[in-house]
DRENZAMI-498203 format. One record per residue (C-alpha): residue in three letters; z, x, y. Coordinates in steps of 0.2 Angstrom, whole numbers, padded with zeros to 4 digits, always signed. Example, Ala and Ser with C-alpha at 12.3 -4.5 7.8 and 13.67 -1.06 7.14 Angstrom:
BEGIN
ALA+0039+0062-0022;SER+0036+0068-0005;
//
This chain:
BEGIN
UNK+0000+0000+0000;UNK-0006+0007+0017;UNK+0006+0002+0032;UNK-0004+0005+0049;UNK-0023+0009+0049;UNK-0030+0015+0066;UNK-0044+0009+0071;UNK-0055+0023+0086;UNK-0069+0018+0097;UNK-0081+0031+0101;UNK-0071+0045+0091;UNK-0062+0052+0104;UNK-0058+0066+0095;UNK-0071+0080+0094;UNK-0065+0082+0074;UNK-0071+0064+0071;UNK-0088+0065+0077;UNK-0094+0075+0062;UNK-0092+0057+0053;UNK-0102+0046+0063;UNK-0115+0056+0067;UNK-0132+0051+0058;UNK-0122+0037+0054;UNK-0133+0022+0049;UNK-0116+0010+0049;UNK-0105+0003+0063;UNK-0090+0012+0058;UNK-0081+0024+0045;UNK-0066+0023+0035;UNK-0058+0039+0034;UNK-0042+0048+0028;UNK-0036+0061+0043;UNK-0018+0069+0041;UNK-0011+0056+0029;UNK-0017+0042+0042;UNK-0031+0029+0039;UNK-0044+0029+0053;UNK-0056+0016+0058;UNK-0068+0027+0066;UNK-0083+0014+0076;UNK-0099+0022+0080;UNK-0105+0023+0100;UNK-0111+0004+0103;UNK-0126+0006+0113;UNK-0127-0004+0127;UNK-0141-0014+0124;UNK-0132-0020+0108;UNK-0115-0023+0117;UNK-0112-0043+0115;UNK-0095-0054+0113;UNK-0106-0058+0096;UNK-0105-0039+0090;UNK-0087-0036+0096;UNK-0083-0054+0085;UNK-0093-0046+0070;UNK-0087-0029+0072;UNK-0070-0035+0071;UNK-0071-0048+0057;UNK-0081-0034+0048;UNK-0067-0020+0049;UNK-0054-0033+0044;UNK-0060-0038+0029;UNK-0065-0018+0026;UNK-0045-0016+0029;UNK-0039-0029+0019;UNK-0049-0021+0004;UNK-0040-0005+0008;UNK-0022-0017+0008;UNK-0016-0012+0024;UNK-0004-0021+0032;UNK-0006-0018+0050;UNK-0020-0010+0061;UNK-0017-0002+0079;UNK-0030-0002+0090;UNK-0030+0002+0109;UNK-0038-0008+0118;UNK-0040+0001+0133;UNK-0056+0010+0123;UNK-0063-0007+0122;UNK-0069-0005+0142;UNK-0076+0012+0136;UNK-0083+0004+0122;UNK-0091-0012+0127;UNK-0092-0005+0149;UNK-0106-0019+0150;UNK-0094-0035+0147;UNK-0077-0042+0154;UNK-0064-0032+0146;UNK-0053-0049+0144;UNK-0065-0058+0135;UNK-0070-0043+0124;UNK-0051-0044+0120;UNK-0051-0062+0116;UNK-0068-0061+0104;UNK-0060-0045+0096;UNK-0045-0057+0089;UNK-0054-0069+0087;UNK-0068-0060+0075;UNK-0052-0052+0067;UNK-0042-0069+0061;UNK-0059-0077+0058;UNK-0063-0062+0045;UNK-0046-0065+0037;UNK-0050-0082+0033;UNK-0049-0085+0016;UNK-0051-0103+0007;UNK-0040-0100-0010;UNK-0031-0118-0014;UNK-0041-0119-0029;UNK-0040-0103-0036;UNK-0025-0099-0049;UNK-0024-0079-0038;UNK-0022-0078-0023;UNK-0022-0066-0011;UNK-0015-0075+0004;UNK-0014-0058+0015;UNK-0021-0053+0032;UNK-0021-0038+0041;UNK-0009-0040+0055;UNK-0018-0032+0071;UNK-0008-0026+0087;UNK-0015-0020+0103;UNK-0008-0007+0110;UNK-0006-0015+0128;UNK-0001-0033+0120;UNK+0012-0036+0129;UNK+0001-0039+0144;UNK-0013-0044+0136;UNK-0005-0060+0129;UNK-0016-0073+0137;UNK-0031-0064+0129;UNK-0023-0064+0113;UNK-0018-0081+0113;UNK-0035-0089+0118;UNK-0042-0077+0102;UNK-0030-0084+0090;UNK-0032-0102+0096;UNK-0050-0101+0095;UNK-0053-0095+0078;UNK-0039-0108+0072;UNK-0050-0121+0078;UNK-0063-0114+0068;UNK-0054-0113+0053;UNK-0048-0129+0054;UNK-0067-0137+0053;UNK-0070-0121+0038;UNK-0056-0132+0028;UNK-0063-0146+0030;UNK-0079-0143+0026;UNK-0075-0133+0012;UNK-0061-0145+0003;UNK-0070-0154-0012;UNK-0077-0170-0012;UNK-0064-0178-0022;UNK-0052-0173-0010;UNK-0058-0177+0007;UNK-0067-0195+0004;UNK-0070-0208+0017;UNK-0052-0216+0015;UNK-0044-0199+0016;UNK-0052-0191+0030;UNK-0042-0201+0043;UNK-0027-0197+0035;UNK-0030-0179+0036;UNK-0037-0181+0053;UNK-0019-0191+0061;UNK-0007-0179+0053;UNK-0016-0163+0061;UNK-0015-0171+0078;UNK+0000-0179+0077;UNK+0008-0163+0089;UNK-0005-0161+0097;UNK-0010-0172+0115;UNK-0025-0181+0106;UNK-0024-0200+0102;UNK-0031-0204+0087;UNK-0038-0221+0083;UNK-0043-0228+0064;UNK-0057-0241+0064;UNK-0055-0246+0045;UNK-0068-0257+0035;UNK-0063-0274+0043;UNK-0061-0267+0059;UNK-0081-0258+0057;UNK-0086-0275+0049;UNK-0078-0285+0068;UNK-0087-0270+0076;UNK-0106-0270+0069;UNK-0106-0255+0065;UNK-0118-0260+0051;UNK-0126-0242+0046;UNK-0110-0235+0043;UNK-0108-0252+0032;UNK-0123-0251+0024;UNK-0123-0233+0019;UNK-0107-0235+0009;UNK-0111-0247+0001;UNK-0111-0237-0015;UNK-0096-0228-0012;UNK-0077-0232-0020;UNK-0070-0228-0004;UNK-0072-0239+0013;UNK-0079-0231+0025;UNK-0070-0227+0042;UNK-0075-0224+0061;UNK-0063-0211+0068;UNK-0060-0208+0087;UNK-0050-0192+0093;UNK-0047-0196+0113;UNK-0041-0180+0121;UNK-0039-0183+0141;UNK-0036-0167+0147;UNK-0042-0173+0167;UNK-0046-0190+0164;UNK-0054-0189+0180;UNK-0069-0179+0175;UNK-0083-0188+0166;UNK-0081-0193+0148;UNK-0091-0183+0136;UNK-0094-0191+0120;UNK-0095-0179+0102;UNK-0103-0189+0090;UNK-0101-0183+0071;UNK-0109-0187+0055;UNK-0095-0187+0041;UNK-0105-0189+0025;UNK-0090-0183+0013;UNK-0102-0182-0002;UNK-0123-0186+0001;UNK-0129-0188-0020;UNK-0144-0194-0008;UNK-0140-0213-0015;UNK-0152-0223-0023;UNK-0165-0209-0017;UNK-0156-0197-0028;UNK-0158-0178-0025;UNK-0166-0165-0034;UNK-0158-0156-0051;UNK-0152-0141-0041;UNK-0134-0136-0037;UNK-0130-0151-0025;UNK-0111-0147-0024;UNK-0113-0140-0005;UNK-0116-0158-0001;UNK-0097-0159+0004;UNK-0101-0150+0017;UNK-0114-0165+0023;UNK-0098-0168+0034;UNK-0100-0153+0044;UNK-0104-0162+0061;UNK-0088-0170+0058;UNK-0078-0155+0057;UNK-0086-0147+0072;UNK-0081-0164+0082;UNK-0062-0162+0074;UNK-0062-0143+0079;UNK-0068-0146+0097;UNK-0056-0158+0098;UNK-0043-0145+0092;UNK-0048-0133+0102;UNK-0050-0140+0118;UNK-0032-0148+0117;UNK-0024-0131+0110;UNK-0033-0125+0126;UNK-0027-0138+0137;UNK-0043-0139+0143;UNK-0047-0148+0159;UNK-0060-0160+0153;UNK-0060-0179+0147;UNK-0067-0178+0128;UNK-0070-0194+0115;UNK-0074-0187+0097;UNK-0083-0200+0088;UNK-0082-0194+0068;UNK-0093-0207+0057;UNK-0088-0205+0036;UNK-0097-0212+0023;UNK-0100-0208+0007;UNK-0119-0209-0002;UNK-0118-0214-0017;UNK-0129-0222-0032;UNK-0119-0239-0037;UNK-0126-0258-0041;UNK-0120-0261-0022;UNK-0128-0247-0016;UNK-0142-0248-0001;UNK-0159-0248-0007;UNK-0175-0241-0001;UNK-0185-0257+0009;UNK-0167-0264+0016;UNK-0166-0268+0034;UNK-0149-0265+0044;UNK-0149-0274+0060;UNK-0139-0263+0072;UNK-0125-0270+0086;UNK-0139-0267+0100;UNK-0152-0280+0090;UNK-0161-0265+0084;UNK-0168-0267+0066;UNK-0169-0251+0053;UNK-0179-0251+0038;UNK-0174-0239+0026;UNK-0187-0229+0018;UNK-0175-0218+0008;UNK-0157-0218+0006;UNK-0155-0199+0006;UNK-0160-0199+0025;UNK-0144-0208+0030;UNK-0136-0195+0043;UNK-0146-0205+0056;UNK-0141-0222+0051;UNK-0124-0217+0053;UNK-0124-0209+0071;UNK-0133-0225+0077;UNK-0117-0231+0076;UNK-0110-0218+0083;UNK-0122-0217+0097;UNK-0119-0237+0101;UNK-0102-0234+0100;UNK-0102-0220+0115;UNK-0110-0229+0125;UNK-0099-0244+0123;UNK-0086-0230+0130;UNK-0096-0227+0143;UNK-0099-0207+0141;UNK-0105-0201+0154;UNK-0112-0187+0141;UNK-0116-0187+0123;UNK-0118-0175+0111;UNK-0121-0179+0092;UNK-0120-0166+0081;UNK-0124-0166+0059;UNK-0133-0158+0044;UNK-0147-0170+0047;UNK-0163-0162+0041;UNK-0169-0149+0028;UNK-0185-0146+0041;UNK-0174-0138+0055;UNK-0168-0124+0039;UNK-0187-0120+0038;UNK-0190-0118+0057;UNK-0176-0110+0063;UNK-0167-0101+0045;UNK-0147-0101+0044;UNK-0139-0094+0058;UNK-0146-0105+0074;UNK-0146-0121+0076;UNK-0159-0134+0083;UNK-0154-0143+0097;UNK-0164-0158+0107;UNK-0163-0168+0122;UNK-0162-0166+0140;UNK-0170-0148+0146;UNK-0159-0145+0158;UNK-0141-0149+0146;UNK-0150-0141+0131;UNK-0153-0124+0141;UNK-0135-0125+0150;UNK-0129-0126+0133;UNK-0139-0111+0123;UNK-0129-0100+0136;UNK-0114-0106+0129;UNK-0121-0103+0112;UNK-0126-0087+0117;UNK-0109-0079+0122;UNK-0100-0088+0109;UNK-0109-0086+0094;UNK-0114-0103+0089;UNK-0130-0100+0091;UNK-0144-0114+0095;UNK-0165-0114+0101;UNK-0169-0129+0111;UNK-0182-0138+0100;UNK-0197-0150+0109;UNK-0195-0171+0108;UNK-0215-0175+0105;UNK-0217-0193+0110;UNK-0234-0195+0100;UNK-0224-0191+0086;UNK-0211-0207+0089;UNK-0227-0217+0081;UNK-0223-0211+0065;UNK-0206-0222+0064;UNK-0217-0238+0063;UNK-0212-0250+0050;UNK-0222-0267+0045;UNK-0203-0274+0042;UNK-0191-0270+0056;UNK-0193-0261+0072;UNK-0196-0246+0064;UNK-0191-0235+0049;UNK-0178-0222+0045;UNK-0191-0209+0040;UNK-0209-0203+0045;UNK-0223-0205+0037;UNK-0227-0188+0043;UNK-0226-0174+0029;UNK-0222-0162+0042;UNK-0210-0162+0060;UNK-0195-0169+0049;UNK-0182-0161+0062;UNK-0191-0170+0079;UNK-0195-0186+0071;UNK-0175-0187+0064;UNK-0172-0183+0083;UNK-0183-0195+0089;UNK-0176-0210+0079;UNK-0159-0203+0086;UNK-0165-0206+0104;UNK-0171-0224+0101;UNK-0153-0229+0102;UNK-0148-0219+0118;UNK-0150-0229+0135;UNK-0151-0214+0146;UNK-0158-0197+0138;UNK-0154-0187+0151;UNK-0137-0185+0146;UNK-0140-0183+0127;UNK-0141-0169+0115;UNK-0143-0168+0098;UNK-0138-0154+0086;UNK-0147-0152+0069;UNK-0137-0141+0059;UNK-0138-0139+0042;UNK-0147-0121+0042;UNK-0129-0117+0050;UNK-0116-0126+0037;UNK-0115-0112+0027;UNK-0114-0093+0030;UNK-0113-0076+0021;UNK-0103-0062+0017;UNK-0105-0055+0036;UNK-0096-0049+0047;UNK-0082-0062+0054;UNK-0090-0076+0041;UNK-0087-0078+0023;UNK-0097-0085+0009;UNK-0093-0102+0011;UNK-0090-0116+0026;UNK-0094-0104+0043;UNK-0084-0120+0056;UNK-0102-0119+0065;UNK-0100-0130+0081;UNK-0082-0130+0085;UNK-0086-0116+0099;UNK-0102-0124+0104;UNK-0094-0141+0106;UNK-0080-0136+0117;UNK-0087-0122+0128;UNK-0099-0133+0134;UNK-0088-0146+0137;UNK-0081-0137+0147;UNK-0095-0130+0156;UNK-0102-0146+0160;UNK-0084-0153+0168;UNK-0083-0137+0180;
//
């Protein structure tokens, strides 16, 4: 067992030099006088982001928690030498954060466990607590939403989600509210309805109200909570499916915004819709050629069941308007056509220009990543149905991502104020860095940064 490893920007120390030179990696682990050194190559600075600090750091606690150290000392003074291009405070705050993100571990299933971090102390921490305190809280939000999205399926259904939801704000200043079956049924929230249909479970609509400055305008999350998508009636392929607990992954970035924005006590006014189904195949299940009539009079024919993310925020999307939000964001694993345009680590994002640009900044410092994707109005003709108003799918083979986002906007009043985030290249993430090979808590970042950009 190691007690304190050290971690050394720059290599200070001529002696140290020799072992980074040449060198293809981003750091060294080295034994030095009976101490165990960290010893970070020179970052240059066009490479200098809150992104690499936030990898670099999740990357060297996971590298010192194979080593079994307990603790790891690093000054952070080095870090204005080391990253002179970008605040020194927020380098500190994406440094801990990167680090607890790196030494998040999801093991209640597994008979061993290793239940350790690496502890990490600054140097200056004393007066640097404000920096370390926003890092901790923001990566605690993040691996709030990883635990949900990574719990199983028979865990976190449609009837437990609010459970689990009330009891992790019940300390916290965010007033939950349940709508049950009845209450959805007085409601019309009739895709939420319809989509459960085959489920066990009764399907819920939850709201997390956190009124930080209840002055400022409302901004409205909306989150698809698909708990388990078999793809219904339209049942999905023979391949692994068992990451479809994770088709509630816009859900937990609504819940982990949420989080983070109270922990933060954010001046902003936030409403975090969270919609949770479950698809499944049953004798009461919704069937292709089935029309749901929405609360707004608009009628949906349902061309496959497996494209049931939008039917769902429909509901969502009626219901923040019935809040009147002055913004809205909706946010899901809709489509497998945004993974082929844009691969696994950004995600699409549609709506206004001016909002989605204002928010691919945020994305950009924070590391939820996202690439403002084009709304193509002749493709809106692709919705048409003989039945209903139009259809849940396209009769397009291609496009899968706009005309999903498309259908999405038919039930928003006022676009201007409206994003939609298509993530489900982003649910999952790799053995990288600050990530793990699991749930990555894509969104929860995104979310509240730019809430709180927008309320400035």
């Amino acid at each position: 067992m190691i007690n304190e490893a050290k971690i050394v920007f720059q290599a200070p120390d001529p002696s140290l030099k020799r072992y980074v030179e040449n060198m293809e990696d981003e750091y060294v682990v080295v034994w030095k006088d009976d101490e165990l050194l960290v010893v970070v190559k020179e970052v240059k600075e066009k490479d200098q982001t809150y992104e690499k600090v936030r990898m670099l750091s999740g990357s060297i606690a996971r590298e010192l928690e194979k080593k079994k150290a307990e603790t790891a000392l690093v000054d952070d003074r080095e870090f204005k030498q080391a990253f002179a291009k970008l605040d020194d405070k927020k380098v500190i705050t994406a440094f801990v954060e990167g680090w607890h993100l790196g030494g998040y571990q999801f093991e209640t299933y597994k008979s061993e466990k290793k239940g350790r971090r690496v502890h990490l102390k600054l140097k200056q921490e004393a007066i640097r607590k404000k920096e370390v305190d926003r890092g901790i809280i923001r990566a605690e939000a993040t691996a709030f939403a990883r635990d949900l999205m990574n719990e199983i399926p028979s865990r976190l259904t449609p009837e437990t989600f609010p459970k689990v939801l009330t009891d992790a704000f019940k300390d916290v200043n965010v007033d939950v509210v349940v709508h049950d079956k009845p209450s959805l049924e007085k409601m019309e929230m009739n895709g939420i309805l319809a989509v459960n249909r085959g489920s066990k479970h009764d399907p819920a609509m939850i709201e997390l109200h956190y009124k930080g400055n209840p002055h400022k305008p409302l901004i409205a999350f909306v989150g698809k909570g698909v708990t388990f998508d078999t793809g219904g009636i339209s049942l999905k392929g023979g391949r692994n499916i068992s990451d479809m607990r994770m088709d509630m992954g816009g859900a937990a970035a609504v819940a982990g915004a949420v989080k983070l924005l109270a922990d933060m006590n954010a001046d902003v006014n936030v409403v975090g819709l969270i919609q949770t189904v479950e698809n499944m195949p049953d004798r009461h299940s919704l069937l292709p050629g089935d029309i749901i009539t929405y609360k707004n009079g608009k009628t949906v024919q349902v061309g496959n069941t497996d494209a049931e993310g939008r039917l769902i925020l429909a509901d969502g999307l009626i219901r923040a308007q019935e809040l009147k939000a002055d913004y809205i964001v909706d946010i899901a694993t809709l489509t497998g056509a945004i993974v082929h345009a844009l691969g696994t680590r950004i995600a699409g994002i549609f709506g206004d220009e001016r909002l989605m640009f204002t928010m691919k900044e945020v994305g950009d410092e924070n590391g939820d990543f996202v690439w403002p994707m084009p709304l193509i109005d002749d493709y809106d003709k692709s919705l048409k149905s003989d039945y209903a108003d139009f259809s849940n799918i396209s009769n397009m083979n291609y496009a899968g991502s706009i005309t999903a986002a498309l259908f999405l906007r038919r039930f928003v009043d006022d676009p201007s104020r409206w994003i939609h985030v298509d993530m489900a290249g982003t649910m999952e993430s790799k053995n990288e860095g600050y990530y793990r090979s699991e749930a990555s808590g894509f969104g929860v970042r995104l979310l509240a940064d730019y809430a709180v950009k927008i309320s400035e």
